[in-house]
C-alpha positions as CSV (number, residue, x, y, z in Angstrom):
1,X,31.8,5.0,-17.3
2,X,32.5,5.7,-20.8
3,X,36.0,4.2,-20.6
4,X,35.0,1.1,-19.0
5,X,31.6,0.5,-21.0
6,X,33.8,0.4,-24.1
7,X,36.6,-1.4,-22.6
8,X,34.3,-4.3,-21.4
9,X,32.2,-4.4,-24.9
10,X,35.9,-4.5,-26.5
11,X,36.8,-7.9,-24.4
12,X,33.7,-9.0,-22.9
13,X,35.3,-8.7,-19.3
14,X,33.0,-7.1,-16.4
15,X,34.5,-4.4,-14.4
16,X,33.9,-2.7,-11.2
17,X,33.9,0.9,-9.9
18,X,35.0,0.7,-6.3
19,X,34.2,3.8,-4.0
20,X,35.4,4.4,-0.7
21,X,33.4,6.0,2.2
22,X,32.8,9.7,1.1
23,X,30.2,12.2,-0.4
24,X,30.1,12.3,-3.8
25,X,28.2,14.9,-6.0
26,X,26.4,14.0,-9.0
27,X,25.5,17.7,-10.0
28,X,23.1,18.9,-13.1
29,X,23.3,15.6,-15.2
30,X,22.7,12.3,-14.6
31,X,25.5,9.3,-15.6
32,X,24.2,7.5,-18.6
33,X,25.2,3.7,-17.8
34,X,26.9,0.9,-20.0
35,X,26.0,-3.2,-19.8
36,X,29.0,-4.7,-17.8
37,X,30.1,-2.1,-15.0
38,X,29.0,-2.2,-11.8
39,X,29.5,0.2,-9.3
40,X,30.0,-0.9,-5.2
41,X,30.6,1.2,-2.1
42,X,31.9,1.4,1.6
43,X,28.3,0.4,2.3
44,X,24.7,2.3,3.7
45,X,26.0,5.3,4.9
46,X,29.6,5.5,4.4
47,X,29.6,5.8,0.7
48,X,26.7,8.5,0.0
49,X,25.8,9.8,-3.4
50,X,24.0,13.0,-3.3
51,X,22.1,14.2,-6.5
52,X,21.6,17.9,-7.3
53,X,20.3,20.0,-10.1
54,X,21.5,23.7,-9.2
55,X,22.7,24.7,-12.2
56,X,19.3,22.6,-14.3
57,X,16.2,23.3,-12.6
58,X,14.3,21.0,-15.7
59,X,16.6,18.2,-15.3
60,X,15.9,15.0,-13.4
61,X,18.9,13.8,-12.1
62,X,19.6,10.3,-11.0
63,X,22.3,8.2,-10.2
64,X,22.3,6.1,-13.0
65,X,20.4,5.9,-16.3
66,X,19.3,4.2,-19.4
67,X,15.8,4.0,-20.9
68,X,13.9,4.1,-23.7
69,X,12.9,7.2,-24.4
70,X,16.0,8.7,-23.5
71,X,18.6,6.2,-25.0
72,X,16.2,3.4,-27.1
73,X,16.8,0.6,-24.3
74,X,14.8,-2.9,-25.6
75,X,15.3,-6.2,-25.5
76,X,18.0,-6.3,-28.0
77,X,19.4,-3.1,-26.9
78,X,20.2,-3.4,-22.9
79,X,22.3,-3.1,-19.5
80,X,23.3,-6.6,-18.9
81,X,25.9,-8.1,-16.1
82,X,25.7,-5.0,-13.2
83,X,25.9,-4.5,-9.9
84,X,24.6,-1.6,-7.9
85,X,26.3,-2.7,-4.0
86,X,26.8,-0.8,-0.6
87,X,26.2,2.8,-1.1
88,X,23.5,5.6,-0.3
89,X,21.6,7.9,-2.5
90,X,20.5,11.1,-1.1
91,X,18.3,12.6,-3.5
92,X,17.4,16.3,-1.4
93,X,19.2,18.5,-3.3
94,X,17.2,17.8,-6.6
95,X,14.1,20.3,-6.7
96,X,13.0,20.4,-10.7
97,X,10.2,23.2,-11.7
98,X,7.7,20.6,-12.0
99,X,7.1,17.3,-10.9
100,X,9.1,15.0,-13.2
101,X,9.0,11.0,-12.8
102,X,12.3,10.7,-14.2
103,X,14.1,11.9,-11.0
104,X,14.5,8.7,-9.5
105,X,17.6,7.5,-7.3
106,X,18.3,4.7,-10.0
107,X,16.4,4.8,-13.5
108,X,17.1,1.8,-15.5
109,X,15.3,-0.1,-17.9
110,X,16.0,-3.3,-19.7
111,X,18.3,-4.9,-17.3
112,X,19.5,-8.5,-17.8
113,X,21.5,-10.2,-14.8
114,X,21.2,-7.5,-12.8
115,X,22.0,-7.6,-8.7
116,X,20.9,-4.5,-6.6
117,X,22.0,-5.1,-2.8
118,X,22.4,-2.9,0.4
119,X,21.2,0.3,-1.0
120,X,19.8,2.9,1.2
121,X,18.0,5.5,-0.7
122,X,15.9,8.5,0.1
123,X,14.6,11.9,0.0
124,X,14.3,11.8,-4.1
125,X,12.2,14.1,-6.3
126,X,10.5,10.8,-7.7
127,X,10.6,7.2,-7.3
128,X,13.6,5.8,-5.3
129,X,14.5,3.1,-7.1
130,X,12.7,3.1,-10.1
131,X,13.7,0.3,-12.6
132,X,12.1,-1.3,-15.0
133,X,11.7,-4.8,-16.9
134,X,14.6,-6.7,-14.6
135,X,15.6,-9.7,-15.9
136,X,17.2,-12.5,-14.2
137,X,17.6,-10.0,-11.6
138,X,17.5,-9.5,-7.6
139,X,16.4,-6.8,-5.7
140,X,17.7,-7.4,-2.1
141,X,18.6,-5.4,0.9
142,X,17.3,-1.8,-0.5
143,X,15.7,0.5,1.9
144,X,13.8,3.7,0.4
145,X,12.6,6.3,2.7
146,X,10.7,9.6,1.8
147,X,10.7,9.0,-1.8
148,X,8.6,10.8,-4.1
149,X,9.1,14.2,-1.9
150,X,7.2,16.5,-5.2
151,X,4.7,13.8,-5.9
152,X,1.3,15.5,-4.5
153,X,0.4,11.2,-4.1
154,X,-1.5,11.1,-7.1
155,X,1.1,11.0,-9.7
156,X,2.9,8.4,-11.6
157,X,5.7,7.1,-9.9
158,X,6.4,8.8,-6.6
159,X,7.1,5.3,-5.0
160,X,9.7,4.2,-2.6
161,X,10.5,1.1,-4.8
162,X,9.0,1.1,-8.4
163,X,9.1,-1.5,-11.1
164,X,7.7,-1.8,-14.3
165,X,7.1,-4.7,-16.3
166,X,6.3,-6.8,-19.3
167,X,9.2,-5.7,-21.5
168,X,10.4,-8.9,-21.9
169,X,7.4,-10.9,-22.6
170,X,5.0,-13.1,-20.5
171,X,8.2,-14.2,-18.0
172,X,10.5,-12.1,-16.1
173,X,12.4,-14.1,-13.6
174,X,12.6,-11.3,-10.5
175,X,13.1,-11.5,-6.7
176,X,12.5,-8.8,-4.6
177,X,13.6,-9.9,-1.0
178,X,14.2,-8.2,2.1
179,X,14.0,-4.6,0.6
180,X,12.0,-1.9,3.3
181,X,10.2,1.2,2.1
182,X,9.2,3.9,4.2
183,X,7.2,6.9,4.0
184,X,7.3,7.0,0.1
185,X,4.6,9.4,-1.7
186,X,2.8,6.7,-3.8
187,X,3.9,3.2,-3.0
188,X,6.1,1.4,-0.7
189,X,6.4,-1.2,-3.6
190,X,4.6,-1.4,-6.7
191,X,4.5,-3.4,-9.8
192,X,3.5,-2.1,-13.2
193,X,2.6,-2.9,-16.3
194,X,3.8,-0.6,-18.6
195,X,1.7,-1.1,-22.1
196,X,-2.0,-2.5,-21.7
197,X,-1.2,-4.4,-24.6
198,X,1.1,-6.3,-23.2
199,X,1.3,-10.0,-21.8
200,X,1.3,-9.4,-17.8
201,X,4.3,-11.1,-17.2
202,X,4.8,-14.2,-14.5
203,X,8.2,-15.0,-12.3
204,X,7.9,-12.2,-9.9
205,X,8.6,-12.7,-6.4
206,X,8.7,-10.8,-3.2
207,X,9.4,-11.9,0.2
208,X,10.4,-10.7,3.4
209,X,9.7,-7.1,2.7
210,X,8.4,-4.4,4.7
211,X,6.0,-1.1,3.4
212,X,5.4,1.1,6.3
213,X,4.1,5.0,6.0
214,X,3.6,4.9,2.5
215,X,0.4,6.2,0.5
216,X,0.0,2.5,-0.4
217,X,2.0,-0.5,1.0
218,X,2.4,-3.1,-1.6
219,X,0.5,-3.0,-5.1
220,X,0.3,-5.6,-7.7
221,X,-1.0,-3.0,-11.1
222,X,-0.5,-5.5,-13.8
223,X,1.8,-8.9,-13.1
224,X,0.5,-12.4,-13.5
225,X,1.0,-14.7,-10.7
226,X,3.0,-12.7,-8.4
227,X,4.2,-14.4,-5.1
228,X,3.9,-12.2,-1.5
229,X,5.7,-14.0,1.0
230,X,6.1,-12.8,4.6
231,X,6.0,-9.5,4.1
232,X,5.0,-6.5,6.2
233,X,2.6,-3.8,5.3
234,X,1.9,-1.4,8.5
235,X,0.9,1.9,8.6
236,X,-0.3,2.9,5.3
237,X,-2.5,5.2,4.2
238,X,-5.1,4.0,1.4
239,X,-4.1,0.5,1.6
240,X,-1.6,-2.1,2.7
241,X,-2.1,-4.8,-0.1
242,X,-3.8,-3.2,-3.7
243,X,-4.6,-4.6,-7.1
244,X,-6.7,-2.5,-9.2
245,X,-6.2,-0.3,-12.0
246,X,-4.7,2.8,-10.3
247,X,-1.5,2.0,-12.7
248,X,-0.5,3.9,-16.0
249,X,-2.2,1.2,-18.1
250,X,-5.2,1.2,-15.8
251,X,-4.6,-3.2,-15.7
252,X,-5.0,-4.8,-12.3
253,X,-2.9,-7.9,-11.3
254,X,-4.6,-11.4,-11.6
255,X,-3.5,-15.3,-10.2
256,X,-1.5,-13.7,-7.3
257,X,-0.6,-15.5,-3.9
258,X,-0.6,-13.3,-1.0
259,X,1.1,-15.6,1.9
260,X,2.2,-15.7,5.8
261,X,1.8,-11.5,5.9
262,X,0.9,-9.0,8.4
263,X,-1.2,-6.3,7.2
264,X,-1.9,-4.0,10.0
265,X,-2.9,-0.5,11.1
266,X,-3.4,0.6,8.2
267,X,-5.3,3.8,7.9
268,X,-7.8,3.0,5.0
269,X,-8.4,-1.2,3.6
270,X,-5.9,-4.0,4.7
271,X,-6.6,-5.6,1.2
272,X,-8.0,-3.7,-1.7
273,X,-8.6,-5.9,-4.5
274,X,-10.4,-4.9,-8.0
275,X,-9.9,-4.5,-11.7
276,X,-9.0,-8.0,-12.0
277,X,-10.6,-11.1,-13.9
278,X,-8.8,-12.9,-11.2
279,X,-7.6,-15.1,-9.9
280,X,-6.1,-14.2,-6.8
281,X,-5.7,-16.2,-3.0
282,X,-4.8,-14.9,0.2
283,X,-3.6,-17.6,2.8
284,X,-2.7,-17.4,6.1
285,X,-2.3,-13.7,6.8
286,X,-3.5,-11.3,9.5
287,X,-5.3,-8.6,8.7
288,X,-6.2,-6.5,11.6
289,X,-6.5,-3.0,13.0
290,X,-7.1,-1.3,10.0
291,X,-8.9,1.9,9.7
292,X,-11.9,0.5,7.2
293,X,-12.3,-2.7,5.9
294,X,-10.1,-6.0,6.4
295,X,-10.6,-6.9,3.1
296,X,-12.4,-5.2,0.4
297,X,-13.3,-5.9,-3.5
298,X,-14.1,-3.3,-5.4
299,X,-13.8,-1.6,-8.8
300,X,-12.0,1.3,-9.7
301,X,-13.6,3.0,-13.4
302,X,-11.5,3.2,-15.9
303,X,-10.3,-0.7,-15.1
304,X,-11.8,-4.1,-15.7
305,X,-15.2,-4.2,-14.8
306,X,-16.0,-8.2,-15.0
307,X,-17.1,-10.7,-12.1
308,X,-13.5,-11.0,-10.4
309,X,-13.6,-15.4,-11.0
310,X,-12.1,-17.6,-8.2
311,X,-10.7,-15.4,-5.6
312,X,-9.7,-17.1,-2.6
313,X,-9.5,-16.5,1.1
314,X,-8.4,-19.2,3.4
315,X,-7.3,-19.7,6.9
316,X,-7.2,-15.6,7.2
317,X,-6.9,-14.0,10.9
318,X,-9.2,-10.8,10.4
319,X,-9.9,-9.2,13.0
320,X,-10.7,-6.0,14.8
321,X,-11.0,-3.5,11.5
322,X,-12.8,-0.9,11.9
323,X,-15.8,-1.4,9.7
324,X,-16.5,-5.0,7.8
325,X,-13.8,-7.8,8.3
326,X,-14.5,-8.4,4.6
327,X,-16.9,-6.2,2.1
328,X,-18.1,-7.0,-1.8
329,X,-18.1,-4.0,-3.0
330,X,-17.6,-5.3,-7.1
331,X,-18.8,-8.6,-8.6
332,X,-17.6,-12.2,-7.7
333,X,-18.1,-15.4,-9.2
334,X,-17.1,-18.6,-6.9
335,X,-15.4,-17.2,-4.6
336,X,-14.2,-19.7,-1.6
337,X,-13.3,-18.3,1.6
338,X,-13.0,-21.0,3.6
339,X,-11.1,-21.8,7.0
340,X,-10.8,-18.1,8.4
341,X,-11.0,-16.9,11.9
342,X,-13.2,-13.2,11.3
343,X,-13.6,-12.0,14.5
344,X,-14.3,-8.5,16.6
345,X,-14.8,-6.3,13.9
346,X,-16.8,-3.3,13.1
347,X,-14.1,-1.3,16.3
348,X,-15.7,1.8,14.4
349,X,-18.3,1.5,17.0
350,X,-18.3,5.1,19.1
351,X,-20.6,7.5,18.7
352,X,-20.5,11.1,17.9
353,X,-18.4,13.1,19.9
354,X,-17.2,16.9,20.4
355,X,-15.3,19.4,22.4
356,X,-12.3,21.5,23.4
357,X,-12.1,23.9,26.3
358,X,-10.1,23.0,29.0
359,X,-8.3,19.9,29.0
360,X,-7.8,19.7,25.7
361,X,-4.4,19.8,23.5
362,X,-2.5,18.5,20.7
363,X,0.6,17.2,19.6
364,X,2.1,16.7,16.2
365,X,0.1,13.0,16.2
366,X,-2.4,12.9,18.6
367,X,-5.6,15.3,19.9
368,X,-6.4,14.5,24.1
369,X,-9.4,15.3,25.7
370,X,-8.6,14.9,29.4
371,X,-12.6,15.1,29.8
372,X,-13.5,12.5,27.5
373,X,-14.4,8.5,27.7
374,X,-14.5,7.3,24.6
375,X,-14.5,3.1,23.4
376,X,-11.3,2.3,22.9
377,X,-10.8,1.8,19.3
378,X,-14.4,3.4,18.8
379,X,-13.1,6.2,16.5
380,X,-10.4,4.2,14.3
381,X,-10.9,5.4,10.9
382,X,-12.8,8.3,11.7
383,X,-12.1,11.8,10.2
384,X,-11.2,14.5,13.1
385,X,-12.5,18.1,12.2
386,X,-10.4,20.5,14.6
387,X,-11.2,24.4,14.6
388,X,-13.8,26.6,13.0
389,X,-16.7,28.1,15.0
390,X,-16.1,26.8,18.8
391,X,-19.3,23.6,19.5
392,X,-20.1,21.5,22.1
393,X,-19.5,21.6,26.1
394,X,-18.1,24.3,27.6
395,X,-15.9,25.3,24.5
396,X,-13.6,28.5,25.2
397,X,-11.4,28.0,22.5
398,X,-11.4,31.4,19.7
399,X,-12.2,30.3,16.2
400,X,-9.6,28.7,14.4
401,X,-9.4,27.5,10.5
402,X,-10.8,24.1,10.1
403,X,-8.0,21.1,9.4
404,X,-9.2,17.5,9.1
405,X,-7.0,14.1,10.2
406,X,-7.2,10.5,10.2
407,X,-7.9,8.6,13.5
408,X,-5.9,5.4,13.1
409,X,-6.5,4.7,16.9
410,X,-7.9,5.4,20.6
411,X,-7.8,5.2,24.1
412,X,-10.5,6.7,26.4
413,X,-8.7,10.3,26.4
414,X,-6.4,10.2,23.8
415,X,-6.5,10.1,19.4
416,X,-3.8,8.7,17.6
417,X,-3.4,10.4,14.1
418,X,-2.0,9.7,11.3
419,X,0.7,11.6,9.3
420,X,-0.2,14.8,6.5
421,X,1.4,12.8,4.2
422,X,3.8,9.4,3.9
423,X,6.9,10.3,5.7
424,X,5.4,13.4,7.5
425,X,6.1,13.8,11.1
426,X,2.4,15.3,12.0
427,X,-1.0,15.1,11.2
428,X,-1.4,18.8,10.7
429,X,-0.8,21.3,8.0
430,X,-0.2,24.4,9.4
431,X,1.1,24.2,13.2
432,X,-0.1,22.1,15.6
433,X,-3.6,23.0,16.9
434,X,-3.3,25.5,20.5
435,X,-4.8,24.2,23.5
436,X,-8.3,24.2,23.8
437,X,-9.2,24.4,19.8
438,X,-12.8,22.8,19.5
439,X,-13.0,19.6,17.3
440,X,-15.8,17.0,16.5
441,X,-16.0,13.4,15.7
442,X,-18.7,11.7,13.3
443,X,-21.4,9.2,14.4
444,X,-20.8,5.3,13.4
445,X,-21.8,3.7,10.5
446,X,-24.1,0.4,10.8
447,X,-24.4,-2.2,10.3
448,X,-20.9,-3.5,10.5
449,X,-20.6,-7.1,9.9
450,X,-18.4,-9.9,9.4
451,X,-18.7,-10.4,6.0
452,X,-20.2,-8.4,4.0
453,X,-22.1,-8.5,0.2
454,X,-22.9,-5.1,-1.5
455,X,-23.1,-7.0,-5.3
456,X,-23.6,-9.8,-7.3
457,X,-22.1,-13.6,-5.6
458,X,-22.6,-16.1,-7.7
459,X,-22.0,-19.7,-6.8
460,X,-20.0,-18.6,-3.6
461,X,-18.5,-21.4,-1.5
462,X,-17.8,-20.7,1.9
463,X,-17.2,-22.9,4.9
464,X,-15.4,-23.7,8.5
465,X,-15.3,-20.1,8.6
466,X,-15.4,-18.7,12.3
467,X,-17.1,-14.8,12.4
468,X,-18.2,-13.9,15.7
469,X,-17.2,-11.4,18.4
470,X,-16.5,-12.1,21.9
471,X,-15.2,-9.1,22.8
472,X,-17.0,-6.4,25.3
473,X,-19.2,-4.2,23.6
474,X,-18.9,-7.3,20.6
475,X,-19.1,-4.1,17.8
476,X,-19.2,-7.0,14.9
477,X,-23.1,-6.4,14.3
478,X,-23.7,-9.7,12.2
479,X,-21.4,-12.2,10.7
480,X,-23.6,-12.0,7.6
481,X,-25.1,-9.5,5.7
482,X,-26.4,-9.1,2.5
483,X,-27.3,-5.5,1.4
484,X,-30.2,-4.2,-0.5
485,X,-28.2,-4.0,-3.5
486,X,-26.7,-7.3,-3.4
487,X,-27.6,-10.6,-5.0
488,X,-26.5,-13.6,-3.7
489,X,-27.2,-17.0,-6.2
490,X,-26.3,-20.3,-6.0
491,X,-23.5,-22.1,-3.7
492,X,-22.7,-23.4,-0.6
493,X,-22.4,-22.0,3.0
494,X,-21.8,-24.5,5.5
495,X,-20.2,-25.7,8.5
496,X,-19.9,-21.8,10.0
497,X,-20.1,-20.4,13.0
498,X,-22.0,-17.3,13.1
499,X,-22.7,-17.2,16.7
500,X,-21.8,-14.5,19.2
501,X,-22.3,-11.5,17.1
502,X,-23.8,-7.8,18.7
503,X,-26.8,-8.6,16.7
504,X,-28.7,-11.2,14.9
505,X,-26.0,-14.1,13.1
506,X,-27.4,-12.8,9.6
507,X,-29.2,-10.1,8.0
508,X,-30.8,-10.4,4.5
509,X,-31.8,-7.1,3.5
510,X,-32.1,-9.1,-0.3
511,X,-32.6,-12.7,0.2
512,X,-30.6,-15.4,-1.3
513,X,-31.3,-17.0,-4.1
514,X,-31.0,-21.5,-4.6
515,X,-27.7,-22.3,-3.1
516,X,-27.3,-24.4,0.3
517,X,-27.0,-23.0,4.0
518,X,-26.8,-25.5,6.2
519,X,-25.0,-26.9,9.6
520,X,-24.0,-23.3,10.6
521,X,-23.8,-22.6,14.2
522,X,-26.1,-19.3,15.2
């Protein structure tokens, strides 16, 4: 690397490291890189790189290098013209004393005219591939699995695919397209903002990318204007889409496009969206089966705490979350959601339930009680306490330890769980439960409504909006409600219909103030 980074800053010519299919070990220290050499492989699983550190238990090793810390990378001082192609990292045999967010796969900074293609990497200490401030650069093809294996999941990095930016001012021009991340401690994909005094930068794009299994699927923690395009967020287990201030500089995204996704099954919020001045639009996505709300706004502290302004939801399929299709939570001023079909909501609708004894066992993601005749659906997002003293019918189970787990879904008999942790292949974290262990089930919460407001909406505009149930029991209590704790001023609701809801169309716990409501059906 040495011998080619000063051969191609002596003639200006770009050079390539070819590597055949093999293993290759990068032991104790990682390769420091130089603007102009790229380095291509046999492709996913025929060239392999596998990182160790036997020899430096303190040292993060990755693959490839160069920040500012480390090496003063900046604008003026940066890896320009490379091209990481066709290989795998394996990053297992890299176990540091403590957690360290420099043991990434790749972890580079400053990068002009970059290209990163058909990369496969997994199993690292810290983020997979965790580059920062990519200029006229694409990210395409890279799939990170179990990434961040030492992050406990509230860490920095720890993320499957991590980028942060703003080092090049208010623009960086960066696609992120067709990349898939997978059981990743933090974050499938995140952006970042990396000083909160910086400009959040516009000119990022991803599209056609799937986060599956991670702690979060997708989060925008500081960009301006980032495009989501038919992308994929399933599975995850706080959130699949998140802006708030959860980042390093505590600075939520704002005037983002979410488009043409599928959010789904996830075990917390489809969309969590806070910390931001806004704005921010969601069009023409499916949001469904997840294990709380559809969509919710809230505020994280720490963040900003102003009225998100002009957030947008239109022609939206949300349907059958577990508790509110969509819930305020935080401040809005003018929102319009407008055009969206929010139906069969509030599946959270099963009451209380216990057991054990006979009929009852366990696998690695999933409790059946052969006795049981539950609502389908009825316990999704419900929390599952298994062992302690034995309760209920006809428990013959002994006593065991109590363990908690996720329901992400249900038939009559049988509870679908979600994993420990991203990437973990059970719900359980120490042995699957024996036969006949007793567990117990919380009661529902109500109301559970179409929309719902829990603070201040001012000058709201929302119309041609369908919220109903038509499903048996419907378990969407009200299209409308508006809490105790809300206000509701000024605006325009029109041209709804709020019809064929479990309960009454709207409740007003706090009663709207001026605004229009008019010519909506129910």
């Amino acid at each position: 690397m040495d011998a080619l980074g000063a051969a191609t800053a002596g003639d200006g010519r770009p050079r390539t490291v070819r590597v055949p299919a093999g293993r290759y070990l990068i032991r104790d220290k990682p390769v420091l890189w130089r603007s102009g050499v790229s380095l291509v492989g046999a492709g996913r699983g025929a060239t392999c790189f596998a990182l160790t550190n036997p020899g430096a238990p303190t040292q993060p090793v990755p693959l490839a290098w160069f920040t500012t810390a480390q090496h003063g990378a900046g604008r003026d001082h940066h890896v320009a013209d490379v091209t990481f192609a066709h290989f795998e990292i394996d990053g297992l045999g890299v176990e540091t004393e403590e957690y360290e967010v420099l043991a990434k796969g790749l972890g580079l900074q400053y990068v002009l005219r970059g290209r990163f293609s058909d990369l496969w990497i997994h199993d690292t200490a810290a983020t997979g591939f965790g580059c920062d401030f990519l200029q006229d650069t694409v990210v395409e093809g890279v799939l990170t699995e179990r990434c961040g294996r030492q992050d406990p999941g509230e860490k920095m990095g720890g993320a499957g695919i991590g980028i942060g930016v703003g080092g090049w001012g208010p623009v960086e021009r960066l696609a992120v397209t067709g990349c898939t991340a997978r059981g990743n401690g933090t974050n499938g994909i995140f952006l970042e903002l990396q000083q909160d005094d910086w400009v959040p930068p516009r000119g990022i794009r991803l599209t056609a990318c799937h986060a599956e299994d991670n702690r979060y699927g997708i989060s925008d923690w500081g960009a301006d204007g980032l495009l989501v395009t038919g992308c994929t967020m399933l599975g995850n287990h706080v959130a699949g889409f998140d802006v708030s201030a959860q980042g390093t500089t505590s600075v939520g995204g704002r005037g983002g496009l979410v488009t043409g996704c599928v959010i789904d099954g996830n075990a917390g919020d489809g969309i969590a969206l806070g910390n931001t001045p806004g704005p921010y639009g969601f069009h023409g996505n499916r949001v469904s089966d997840n294990g709380r709300y559809g969509y919710w706004e809230h505020n994280l502290s720490g963040g900003d705490q102003e009225p998100a302004t002009d957030i947008v939801l239109e022609s939206n399929d949300i349907h059958d979350n577990a508790l509110d299709g969509i819930r305020v939570d935080a401040p809005l001023h003018e929102p319009a959601i407008f055009g969206n079909r929010i139906r069969g909501n509030g599946r959270r609708a099963a009451p209380e339930a216990h057991g054990g004894g006979e009929g009852l066992h366990c696998g690695p993601l999933s409790l059946t009680d052969e006795r049981a005749d539950w609502l389908p659906g009825g316990h999704r997002g419900k929390e599952l306490t298994i062992g302690g003293e034995p309760g209920g019918a006809e428990v013959t189970a002994e006593a065991t330890a109590e363990v908690t787990a996720v329901v992400t879904d249900n038939t009559a008999t049988r509870l679908t769980l979600a994993p420990l942790r991203p990437g973990a292949g059970t719900a359980w974290p120490h042995g699957t439960p024996g036969p006949g262990t007793a567990y117990r089930l919380p009661d529902s919460p109500a109301p559970r409504a179409g929309l719902t407001a829990a603070a201040a909406v001012t000058h709201p505009y929302v119309h041609g909006n369908r919220v109903r149930d038509d499903g048996h029991p419907r378990t969407q209590v009200h299209a409308v409600w508006i809490a105790p704790e809300a206000t509701w001023t000024g605006g325009r609701v029109s041209g709804n219909d709020f019809s064929g809801n479990g309960s009454a169309s709207t409740r007003f716990d706090s009663a709207p103030s001026g605004g229009r409501w008019r010519d909506n059906a129910g």
